[in-house]
C-alpha positions in Angstrom: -51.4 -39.6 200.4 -51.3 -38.9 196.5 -52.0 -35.0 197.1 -48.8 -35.3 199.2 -46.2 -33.9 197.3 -43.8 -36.4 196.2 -40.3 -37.0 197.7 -37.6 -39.8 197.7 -36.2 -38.5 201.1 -37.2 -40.6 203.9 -37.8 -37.8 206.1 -40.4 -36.6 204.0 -42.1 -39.8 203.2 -42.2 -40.9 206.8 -44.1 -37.5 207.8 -46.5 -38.5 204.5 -47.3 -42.0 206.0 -47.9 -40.5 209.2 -49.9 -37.6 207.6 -52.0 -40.1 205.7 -52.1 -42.3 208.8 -53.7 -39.8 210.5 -56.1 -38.9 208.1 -58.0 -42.2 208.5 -60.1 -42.5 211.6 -59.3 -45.4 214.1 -62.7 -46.8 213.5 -62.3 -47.4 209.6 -58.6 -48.8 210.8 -59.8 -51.8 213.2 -62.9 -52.6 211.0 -60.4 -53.2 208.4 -57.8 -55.1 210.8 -61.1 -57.1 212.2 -62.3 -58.1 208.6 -58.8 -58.8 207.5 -57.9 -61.1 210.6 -61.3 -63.3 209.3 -60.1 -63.8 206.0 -56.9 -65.0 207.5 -58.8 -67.5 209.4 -60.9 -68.4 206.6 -58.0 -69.3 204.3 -56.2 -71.1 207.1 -59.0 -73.4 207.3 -59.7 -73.8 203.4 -61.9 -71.7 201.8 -61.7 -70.3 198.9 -62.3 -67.0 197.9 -65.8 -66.8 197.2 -66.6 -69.1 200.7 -64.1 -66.6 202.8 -66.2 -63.7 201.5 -69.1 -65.2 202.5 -67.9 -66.5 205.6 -66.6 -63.3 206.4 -69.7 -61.0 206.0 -72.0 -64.2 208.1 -69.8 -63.9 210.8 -68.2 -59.9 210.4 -69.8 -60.1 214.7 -66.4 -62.4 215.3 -62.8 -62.6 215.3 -62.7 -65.6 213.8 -65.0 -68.4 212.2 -66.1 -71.0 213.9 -65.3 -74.5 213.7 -68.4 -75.4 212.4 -67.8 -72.9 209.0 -68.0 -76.0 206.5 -71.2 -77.2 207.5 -72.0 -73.8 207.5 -70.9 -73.6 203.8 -72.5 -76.6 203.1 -76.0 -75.7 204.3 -75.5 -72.2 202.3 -74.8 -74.1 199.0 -71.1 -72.9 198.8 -69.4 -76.2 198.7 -69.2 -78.8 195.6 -69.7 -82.1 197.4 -69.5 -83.6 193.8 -65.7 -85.2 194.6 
């Protein structure tokens, strides 16, 4: 989109989204969305960072983790039980 010459008009800058848009092959699009939707999950259940990227590449087969992702964590190392 940044060799797209710029514009404020929002004629022109819908046909640059949709330009860009189509640049980008489905594929890349729902690996994204799929990888995306797993960090959602992860944060929703706790994780931090660190644990959600790990989580994420473990499990990058499934929509979301399973319910068994702390023990999980905890058996990796990834989770201070110190508290």
């Amino acid at each position: 989109h940044r060799s797209l010459p710029a514009s404020s008009k929002e004629v022109d800058l819908e046909r640059n989204v949709l330009q860009s848009l189509d640049s980008v092959p489905l594929l890349a699009i729902r690996r994204f969305s799929a990888r995306s939707l797993r960090f959602m999950d992860a944060y929703r259940k706790g994780l931090n960072g660190k644990q959600a990227a790990w989580a994420s590449k473990k499990y990058r087969g499934h929509r979301v983790l399973p319910e068994t992702i702390m023990r999980d964590l905890t058996d990796a190392g990834l989770v201070d039980n110190t508290c």
